[in-house]
OpenMM code with the backbone's topology and positions (N, CA, C; nanometers):
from openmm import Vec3, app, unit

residues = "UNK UNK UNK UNK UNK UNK UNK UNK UNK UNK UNK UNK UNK UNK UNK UNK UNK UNK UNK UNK UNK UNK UNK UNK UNK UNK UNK UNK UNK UNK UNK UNK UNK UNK UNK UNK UNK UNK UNK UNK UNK UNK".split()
positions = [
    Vec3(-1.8688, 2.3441, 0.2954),
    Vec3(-1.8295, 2.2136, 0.3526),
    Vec3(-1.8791, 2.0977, 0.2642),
    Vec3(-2.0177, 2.1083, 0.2412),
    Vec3(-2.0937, 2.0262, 0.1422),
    Vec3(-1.9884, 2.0281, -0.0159),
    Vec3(-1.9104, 2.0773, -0.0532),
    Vec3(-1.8555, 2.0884, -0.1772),
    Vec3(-1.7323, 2.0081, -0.1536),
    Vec3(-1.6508, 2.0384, 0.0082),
    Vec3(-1.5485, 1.9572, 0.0212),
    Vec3(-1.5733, 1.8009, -0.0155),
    Vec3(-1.6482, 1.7584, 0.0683),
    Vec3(-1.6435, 1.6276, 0.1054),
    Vec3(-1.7184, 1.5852, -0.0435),
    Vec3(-1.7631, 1.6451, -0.1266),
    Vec3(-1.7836, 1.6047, -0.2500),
    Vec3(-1.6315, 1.5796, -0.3272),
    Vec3(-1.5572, 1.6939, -0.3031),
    Vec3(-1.4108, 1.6667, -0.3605),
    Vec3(-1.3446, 1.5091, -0.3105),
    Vec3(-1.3778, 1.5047, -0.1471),
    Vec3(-1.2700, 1.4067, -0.1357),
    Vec3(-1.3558, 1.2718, -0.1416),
    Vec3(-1.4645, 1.2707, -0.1382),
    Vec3(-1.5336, 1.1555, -0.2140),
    Vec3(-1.5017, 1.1045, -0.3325),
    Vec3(-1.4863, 1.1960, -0.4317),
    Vec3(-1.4605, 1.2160, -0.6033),
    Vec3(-1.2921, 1.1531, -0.5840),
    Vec3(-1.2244, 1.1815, -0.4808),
    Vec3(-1.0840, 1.1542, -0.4677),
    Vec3(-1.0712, 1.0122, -0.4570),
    Vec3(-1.1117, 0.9604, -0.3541),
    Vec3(-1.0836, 0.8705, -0.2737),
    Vec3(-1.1563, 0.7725, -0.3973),
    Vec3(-1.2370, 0.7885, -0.4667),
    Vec3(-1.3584, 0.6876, -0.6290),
    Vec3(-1.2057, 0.6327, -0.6915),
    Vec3(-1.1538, 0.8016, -0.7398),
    Vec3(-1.0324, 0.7848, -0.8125),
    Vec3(-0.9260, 0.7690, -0.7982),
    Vec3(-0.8721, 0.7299, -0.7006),
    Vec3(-0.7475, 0.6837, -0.5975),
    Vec3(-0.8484, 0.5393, -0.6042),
    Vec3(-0.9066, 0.4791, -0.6055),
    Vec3(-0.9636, 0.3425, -0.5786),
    Vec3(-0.9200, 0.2782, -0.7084),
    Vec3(-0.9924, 0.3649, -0.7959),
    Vec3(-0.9934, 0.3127, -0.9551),
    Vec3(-0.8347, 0.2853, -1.0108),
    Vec3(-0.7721, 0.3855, -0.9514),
    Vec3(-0.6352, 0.4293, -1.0360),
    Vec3(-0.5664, 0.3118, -0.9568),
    Vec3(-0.5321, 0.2463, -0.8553),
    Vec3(-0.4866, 0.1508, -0.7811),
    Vec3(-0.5285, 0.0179, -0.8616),
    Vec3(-0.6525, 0.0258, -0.9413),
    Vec3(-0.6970, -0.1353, -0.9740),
    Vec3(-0.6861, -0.1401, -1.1391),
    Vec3(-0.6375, 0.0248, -1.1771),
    Vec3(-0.5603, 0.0144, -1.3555),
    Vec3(-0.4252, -0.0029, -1.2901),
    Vec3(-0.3683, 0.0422, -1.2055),
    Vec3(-0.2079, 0.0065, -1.2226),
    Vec3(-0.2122, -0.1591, -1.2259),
    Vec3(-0.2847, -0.2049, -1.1207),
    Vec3(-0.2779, -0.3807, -1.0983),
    Vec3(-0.2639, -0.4390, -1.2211),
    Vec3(-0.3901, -0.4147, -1.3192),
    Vec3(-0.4045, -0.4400, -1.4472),
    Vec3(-0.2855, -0.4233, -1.5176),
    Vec3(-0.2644, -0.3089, -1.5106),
    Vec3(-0.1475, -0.2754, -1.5999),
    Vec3(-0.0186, -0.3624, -1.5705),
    Vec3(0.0421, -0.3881, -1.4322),
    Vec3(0.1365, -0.4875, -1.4210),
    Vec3(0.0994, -0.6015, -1.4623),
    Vec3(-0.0164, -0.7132, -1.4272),
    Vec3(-0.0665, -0.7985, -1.4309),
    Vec3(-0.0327, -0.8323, -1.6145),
    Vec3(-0.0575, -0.7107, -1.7070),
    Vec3(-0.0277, -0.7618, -1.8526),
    Vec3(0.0826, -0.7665, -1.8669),
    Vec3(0.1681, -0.6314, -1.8071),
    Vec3(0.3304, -0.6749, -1.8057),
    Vec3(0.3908, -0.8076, -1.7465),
    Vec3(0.3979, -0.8423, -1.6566),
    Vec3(0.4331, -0.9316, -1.6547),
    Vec3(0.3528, -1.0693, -1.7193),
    Vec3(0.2683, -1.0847, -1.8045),
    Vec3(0.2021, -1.1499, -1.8595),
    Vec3(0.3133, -1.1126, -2.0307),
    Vec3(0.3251, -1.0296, -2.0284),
    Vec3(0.4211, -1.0156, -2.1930),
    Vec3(0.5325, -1.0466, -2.0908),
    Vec3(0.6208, -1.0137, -2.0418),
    Vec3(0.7555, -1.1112, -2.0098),
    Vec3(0.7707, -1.2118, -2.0199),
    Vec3(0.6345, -1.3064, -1.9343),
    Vec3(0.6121, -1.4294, -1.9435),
    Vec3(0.6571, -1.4764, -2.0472),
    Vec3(0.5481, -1.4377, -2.1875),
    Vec3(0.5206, -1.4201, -2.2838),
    Vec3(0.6719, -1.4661, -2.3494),
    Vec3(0.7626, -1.3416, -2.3436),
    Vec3(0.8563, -1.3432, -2.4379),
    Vec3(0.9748, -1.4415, -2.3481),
    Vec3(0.9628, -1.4823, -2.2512),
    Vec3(1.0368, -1.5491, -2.2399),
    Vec3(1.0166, -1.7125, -2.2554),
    Vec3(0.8861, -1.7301, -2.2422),
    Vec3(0.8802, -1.8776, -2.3405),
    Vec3(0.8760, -1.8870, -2.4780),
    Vec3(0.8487, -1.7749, -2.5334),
    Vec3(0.8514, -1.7759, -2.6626),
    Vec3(1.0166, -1.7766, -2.7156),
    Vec3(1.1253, -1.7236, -2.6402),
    Vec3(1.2758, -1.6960, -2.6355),
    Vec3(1.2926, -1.8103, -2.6076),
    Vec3(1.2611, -1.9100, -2.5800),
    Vec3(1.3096, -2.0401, -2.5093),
    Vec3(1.3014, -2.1425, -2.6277),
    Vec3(1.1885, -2.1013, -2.6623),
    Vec3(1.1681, -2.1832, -2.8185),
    Vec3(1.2338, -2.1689, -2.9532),
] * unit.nanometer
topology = app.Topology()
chain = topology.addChain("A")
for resn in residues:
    res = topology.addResidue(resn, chain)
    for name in ("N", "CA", "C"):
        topology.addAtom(name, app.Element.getBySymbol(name[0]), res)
C-alpha cells in the first residue's frame, strides 16, 4: 500500500509540473505569433 500512494504522489508532482510546461509552452507560442505578426506588419 505504502508503495502505491508513493506512485500516485510521484503522479499527481508530475501531472502538476507537466500542466505548468504546457502553459509555458503556449505562453511562448503565442508570444512568437505575436511576434511575427508585428514584425509582418512592418
Amino acid at each position: 500500500m505504502a508503495k502505491d500512494k508513493e506512485k500516485y504522489g510521484f503522479w499527481t508532482k508530475y501531472k502538476r509540473f507537466a500542466g505548468t510546461e504546457i502553459l509555458l509552452y503556449a505562453v511562448m507560442i503565442i508570444g512568437i505569433i505575436l511576434g511575427i505578426l508585428i514584425f509582418g506588419k512592418k
